[in-house]
N, C-alpha and C positions, 0 to 999 in steps of 0.2 A: 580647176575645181574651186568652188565656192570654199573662200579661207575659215568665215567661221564653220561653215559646214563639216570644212574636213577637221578641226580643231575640237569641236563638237564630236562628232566621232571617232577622235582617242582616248576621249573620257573613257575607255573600259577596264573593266575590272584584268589582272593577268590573267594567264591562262593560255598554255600550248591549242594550235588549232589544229586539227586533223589535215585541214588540207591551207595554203597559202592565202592568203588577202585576196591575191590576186585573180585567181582561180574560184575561191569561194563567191567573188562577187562579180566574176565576167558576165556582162550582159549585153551583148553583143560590141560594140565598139565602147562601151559604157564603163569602167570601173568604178564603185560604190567605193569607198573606205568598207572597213567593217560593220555590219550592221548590229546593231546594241542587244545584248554585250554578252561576251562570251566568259560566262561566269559557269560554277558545276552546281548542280548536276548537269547540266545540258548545255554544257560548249562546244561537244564534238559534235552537235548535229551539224547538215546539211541544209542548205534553204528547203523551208517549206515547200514550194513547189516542185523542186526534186525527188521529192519522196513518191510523184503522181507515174505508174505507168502510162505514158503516152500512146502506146502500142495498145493496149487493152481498153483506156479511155480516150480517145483520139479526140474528141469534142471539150470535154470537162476543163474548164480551166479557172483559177483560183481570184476573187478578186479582191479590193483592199478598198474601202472606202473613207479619204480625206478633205479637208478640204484643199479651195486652190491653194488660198495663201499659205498653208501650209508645206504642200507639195511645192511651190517657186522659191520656197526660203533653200530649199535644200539642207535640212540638215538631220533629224534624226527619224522623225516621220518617213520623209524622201527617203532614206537609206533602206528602212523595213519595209516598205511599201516596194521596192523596185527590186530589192532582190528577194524576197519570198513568195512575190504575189506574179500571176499573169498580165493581168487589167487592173488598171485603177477604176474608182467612181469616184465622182465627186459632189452628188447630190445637188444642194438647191444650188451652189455655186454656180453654175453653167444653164441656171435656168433664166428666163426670159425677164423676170423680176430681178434677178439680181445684173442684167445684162441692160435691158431698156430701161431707161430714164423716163421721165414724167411727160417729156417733149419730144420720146420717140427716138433719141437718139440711143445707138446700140455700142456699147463699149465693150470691143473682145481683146483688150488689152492683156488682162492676166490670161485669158484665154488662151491668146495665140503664144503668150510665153510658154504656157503649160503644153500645148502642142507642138512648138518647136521641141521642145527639151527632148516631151516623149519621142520626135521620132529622130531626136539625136540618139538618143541609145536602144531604140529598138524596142519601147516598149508599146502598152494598148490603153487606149482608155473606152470605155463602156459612158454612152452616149447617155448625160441628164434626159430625164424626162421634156420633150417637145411642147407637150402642153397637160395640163392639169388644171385643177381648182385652187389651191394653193403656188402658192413664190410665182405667180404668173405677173407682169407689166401692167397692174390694175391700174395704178393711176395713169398709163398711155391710154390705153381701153376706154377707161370714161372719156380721158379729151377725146377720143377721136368719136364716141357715141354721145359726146355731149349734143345739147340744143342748139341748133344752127340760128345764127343771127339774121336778122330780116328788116327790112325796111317796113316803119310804123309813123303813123300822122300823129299830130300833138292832139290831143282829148280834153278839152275844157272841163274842171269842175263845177266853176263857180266864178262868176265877176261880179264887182260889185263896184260901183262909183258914186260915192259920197257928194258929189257935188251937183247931182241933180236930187239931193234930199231935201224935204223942208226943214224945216230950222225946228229945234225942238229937241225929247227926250226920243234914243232911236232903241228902239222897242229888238231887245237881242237880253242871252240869258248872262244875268251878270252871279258872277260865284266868290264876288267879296268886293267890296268897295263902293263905289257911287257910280250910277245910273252912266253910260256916256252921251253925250247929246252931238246934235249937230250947231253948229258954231258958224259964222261969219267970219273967215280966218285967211288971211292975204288976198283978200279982195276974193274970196270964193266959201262956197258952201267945206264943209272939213266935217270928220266925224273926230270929237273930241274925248280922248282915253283919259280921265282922271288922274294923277298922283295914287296910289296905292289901292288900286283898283285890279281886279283879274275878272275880263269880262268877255264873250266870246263874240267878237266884230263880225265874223263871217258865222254861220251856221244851216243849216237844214240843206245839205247834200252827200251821197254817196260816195264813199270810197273803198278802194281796193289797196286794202292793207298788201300786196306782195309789189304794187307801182310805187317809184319814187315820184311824189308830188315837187314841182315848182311853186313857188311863194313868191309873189312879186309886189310888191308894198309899197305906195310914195309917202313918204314921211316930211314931218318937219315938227321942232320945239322951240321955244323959247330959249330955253335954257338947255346943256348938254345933257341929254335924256340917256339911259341906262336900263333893257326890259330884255324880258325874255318870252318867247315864243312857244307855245304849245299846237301842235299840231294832230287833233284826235288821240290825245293820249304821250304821244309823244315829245318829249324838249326836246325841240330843235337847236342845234351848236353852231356858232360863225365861226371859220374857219381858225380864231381865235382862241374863245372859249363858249362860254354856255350861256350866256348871252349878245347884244345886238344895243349896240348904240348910235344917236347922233346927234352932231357940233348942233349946235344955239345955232337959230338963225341963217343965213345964208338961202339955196337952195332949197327946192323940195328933194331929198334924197330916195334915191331906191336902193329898197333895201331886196335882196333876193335870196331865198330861203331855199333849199331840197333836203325834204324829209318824207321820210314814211311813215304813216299812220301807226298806233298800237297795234300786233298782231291780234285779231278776231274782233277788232272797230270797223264798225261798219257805217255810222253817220258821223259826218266829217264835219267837222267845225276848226275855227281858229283862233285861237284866246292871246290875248296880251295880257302878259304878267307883268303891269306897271306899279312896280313893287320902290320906284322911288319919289322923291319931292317933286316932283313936275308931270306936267299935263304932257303927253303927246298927240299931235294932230295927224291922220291917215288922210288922203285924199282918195287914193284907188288900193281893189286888192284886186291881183287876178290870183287865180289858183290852177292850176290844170297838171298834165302829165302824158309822158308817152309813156304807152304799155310796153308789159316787156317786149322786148325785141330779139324773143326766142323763140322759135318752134320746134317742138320735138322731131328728130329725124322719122322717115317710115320706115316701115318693116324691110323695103327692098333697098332704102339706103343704108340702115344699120347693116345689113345683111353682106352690104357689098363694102362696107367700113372694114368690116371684123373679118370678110374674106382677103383684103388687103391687107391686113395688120396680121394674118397669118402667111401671108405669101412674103410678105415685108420682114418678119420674124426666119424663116426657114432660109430664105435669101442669105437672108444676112448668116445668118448659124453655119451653112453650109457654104457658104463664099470662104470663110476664115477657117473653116474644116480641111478643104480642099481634099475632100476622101479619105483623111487618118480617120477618122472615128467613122468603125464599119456598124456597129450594131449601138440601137438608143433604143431606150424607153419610149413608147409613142406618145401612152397616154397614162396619167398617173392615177389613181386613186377614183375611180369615174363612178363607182357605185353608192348610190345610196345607201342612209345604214336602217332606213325606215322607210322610206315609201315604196310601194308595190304597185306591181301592173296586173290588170284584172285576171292574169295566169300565175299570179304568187310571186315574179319573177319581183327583183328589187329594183325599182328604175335609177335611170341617171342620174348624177344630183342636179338638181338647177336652180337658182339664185335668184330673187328678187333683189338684192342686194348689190349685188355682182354683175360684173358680166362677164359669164361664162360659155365657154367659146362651143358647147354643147347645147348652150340655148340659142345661138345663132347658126349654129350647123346643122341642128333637130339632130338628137340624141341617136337616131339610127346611122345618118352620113358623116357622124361625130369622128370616130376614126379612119374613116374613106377619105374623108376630105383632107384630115393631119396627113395622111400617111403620102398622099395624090403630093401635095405640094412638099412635103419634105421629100420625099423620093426624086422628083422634078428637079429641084435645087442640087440633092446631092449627087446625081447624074452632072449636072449643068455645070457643076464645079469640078469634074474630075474623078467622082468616086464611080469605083465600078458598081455595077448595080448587082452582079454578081454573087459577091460581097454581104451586102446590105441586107439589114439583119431587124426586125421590127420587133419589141416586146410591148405586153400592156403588165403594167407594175398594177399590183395590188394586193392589200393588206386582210387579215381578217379570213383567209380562206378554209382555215380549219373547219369554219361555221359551215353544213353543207349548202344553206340557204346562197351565202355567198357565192359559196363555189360555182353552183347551178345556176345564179344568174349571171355569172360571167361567164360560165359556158355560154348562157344562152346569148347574151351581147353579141361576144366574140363569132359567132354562128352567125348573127346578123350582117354583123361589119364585112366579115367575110363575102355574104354573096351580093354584099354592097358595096364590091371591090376595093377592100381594105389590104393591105399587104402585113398583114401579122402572123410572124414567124413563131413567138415564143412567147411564154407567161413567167414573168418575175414575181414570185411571188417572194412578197414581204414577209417575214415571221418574226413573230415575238416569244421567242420562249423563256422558261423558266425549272431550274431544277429544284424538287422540292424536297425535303429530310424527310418530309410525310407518307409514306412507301406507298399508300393508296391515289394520292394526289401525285406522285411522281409516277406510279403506271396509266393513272386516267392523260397524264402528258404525253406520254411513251405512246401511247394509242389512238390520240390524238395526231401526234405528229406521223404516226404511219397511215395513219388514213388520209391524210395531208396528201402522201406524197404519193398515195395508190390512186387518188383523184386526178392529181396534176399529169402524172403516166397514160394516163385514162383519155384526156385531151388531145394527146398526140400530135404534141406541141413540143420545142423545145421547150427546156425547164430551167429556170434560173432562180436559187433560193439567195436573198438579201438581206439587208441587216442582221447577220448572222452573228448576234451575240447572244448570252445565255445568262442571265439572272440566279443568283442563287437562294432558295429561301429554309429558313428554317423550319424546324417542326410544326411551330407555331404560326407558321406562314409570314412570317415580319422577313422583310428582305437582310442578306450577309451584306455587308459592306466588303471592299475591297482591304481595309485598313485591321479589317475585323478576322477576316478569314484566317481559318490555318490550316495548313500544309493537306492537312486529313479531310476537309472541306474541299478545297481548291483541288483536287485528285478525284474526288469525285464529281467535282462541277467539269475536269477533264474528260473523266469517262464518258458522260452526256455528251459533251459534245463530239468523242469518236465514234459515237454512236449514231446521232444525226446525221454525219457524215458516210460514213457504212453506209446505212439504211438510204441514204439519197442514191451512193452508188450503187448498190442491188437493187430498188424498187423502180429508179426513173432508167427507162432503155440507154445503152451506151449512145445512139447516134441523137441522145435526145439532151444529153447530158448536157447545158451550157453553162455548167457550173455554182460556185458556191459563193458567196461575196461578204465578207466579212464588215462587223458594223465599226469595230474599235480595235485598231490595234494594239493600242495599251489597256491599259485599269482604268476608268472611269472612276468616281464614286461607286461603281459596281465591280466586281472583280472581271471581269470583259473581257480582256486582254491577253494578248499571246504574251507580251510581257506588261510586267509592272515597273512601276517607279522605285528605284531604293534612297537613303532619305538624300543622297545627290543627284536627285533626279536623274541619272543612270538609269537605261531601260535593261531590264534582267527578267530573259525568259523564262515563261510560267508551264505550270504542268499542260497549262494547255498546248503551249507550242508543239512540245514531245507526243499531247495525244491528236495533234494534225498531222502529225508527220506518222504516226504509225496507224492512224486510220487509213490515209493515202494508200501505203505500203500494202496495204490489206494484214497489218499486225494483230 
């Protein structure tokens, strides 16, 4: 066993156990140290999950939600989590954003630790959500639905050649300095740029401020010249700095510029900012550009991208599973909280922004098509399909709007050969001092659960933590609460519990899954922290354990 884990887990308080280490923590081939910390009033309990008639609830089982890296350290987390709970979850952790990389590559590194472990001691984990709008692979997504690159010809703006000009003042808009002319200059015609001059040599043609333009310039000075380049609004930079220089004499030099125009320039011009003591002489300029050499994919390539990057995704998920993890989340959060379809229902959400795998699946084959290729894969790798177990997680279901448009979804998916077993629903509760505001909760959360029975569905209730608030509605902190608060923030929660196990059918029952095992900044926790960070179980522990029992 992991040394500081198990060093970590002597930290407890004394105190006689009811029953041995050894025995209180067998889990199947597994022994935990003691799980934190058997202080009084409540050190003789029993793991939480022991308290559950398994003969009477045969389906119900208890879950614990951490994260990975938490759950691989093995140390106090790991402890409370394996011997109280059924299933672990692990939320976004095991999700596709936090697994693929920007280049599509899928790292199940902590993963497969966390699944080896689990099935060295015989425990279960409950399957992250497969896809969702959130913690999904977005930066994979857009590369693989970015603009496909294409072959493009070079586009001429503008040429111009000085040396078939007459000799004279050459008529272009100057914006400080003196007039430039043409000159008799190495034996040829030259356009001559003055000393302290900014005047625009090229001018009156079209440009496409989102092309990078080429600048191709033959130069020559007297003397070492020093100038800088404007390009429709833009200074152009030599790879140097923000200027363009050349030696005295010698050669005609080219000089060779790419820049793009000001964004919303639309006539192109080219200025020389001969901003020191000496003349420069141009002979040519050409200017042109290839256009971008992007086109946006079609509908039936994006289509067939994002049905690859979902076959690619489950693949993989389900290759490094090899059939431990029997039941997942399908689909997370899919409903709208505002938009409606011409029958009231709340549509899907979908993204102008994003890209969401329900815009490319069309919202009705949205769950058919997750469920078609995850089920595939996890067949392919060894799981029984038996087994396999589909939920759609979703938040908000108190609302009955909610509720009736995820009926109505889930109705859809269904005869759109979707394989969805059960509904996780999310909850957020809260208990309030306020007696009118704590029965409008109490009635809320019963109607909750006569809804979700009503589906005939399995039921899985989530983030199972409980907020505590004052009369005055201001949230109790964890640090704040006392004994006489926290007893009653117990009571609620024996209660949600109760009420899950009489309202939802026994063979429907897939359990409860807890949000926080300890105190948060909220009081949350089965236990809390004491000021050596020691976990010491809370009234809530005792009112799980005698809710279970039917206390």
């Amino acid at each position: 066993m992991n040394k500081n884990f198990r060093n970590a887990l002597f930290m407890l308080a004394a105190g006689a156990l009811a029953v041995s280490c050894a025995d209180y923590n067998e889990t199947d081939n597994f022994s935990a140290q003691p799980d934190p910390a058997f202080v009084e009033p409540y050190k003789d309990l029993a793991p939480v999950k022991s308290y559950l008639d398994r003969s009477k609830y045969p389906n119900m089982t208890l879950g614990a939600t951490l994260a990975v890296t938490d759950f691989n350290k093995q140390e106090l987390a790991h402890a409370a989590a394996i011997t109280n709970f059924d299933d672990l979850a692990f939320g976004k952790s095991l999700m596709s954003g936090s697994i693929i990389t920007a280049k599509g590559v899928m790292n199940f590194l902590d993963m497969k630790d966390l699944l080896d472990h689990v099935q060295e001691i015989g425990g279960k984990v409950f399957g992250s959500p497969i896809a969702a709008n959130a913690n999904q692979a977005d930066d994979w997504l857009n590369l693989l639905t970015a603009p496909i690159e294409v072959i493009v010809d070079y586009i001429e703006g503008k040429k111009v050649d000085y040396t078939t000009m007459s000799l004279g003042e050459y008529e272009c808009t100057v914006e400080s300095g003196k007039v430039p002319t043409i000159v008799k200059y190495d034996g040829m015609n030259a356009l001559k740029v003055e000393a302290s001059s900014k005047v625009r040599i090229v001018e009156g043609f079209e440009v496409d401020h989102l092309s990078k333009y080429t600048i191709t310039m033959w130069m020559r000075s007297d003397k070492r010249a020093t100038f800088s380049v404007n390009f429709s609004g833009t200074k152009a930079e030599s790879s140097t700095s923000s200027s363009f220089s050349i030696e005295a004499g010698g050669n005609w030099k080219k000089v060779v510029i790419e820049v793009q125009s000001a964004e919303g320039e639309t006539e192109g011009y080219l200025r020389i900012d001969n901003t020191r003591a000496t003349a420069v002489y141009v002979q040519k300029v050409d200017i042109g550009y290839f256009p971008d050499n992007h086109r946006p994919q079609t509908e039936k390539e994006v289509t067939d991208t994002i049905n690859y990057a979902m076959n690619a995704w489950c693949e993989g998920l389900m290759k490094i599973n090899e059939g431990r993890i029997t039941t997942f989340d399908l689909i997370d959060e899919a409903l709208d909280t505002k938009e409606e379809l011409e029958n009231g229902m709340l549509d899907i959400k979908h993204s102008t922004e994003k890209v969401f795998w329900q815009d490319i699946f069309g919202s009705e084959n949205y769950a058919p098509t997750v469920s078609k290729a995850a089920s595939k894969y996890y067949e392919e790798y060894g799981g029984d399909p038996a087994a396999l177990k589909f939920f759609i997680s979703e938040t908000g279901l108190e609302n009955d709007k909610r509720m009736e448009s995820l009926k109505y979804w889930i109705d859809i998916w269904d005869k759109n050969g979707a394989k969805i077993d059960g509904i996780n629903a999310k909850v957020n509760l809260t208990f309030s001092e306020d007696a009118a505001k704590q029965e409008a909760y109490r009635v809320s959360l019963d109607k909750l659960l006569t809804n979700l029975a009503a589906t005939g569905k399995l039921i899985r209730l989530s983030n199972f933590d409980i907020k505590y608030q004052d009369a005055s509605g201001g949230n109790v902190t964890a640090d704040k609460i006392t004994a006489e608060q926290r007893q009653k923030l117990a009571d609620y929660y024996a209660y949600v519990i109760k009420s899950y196990m009489d309202k939802i059918p026994h063979e429907n029952q897939a359990g409860i899954c807890k949000g926080n095992l300890v105190d948060t900044s909220d009081p949350v926790g089965l236990w809390s922290k004491n000021k050596n960070q020691d976990w010491v179980r809370t009234a809530t522990y005792k009112a799980f354990c005698d809710a279970l029992s039917g206390n």
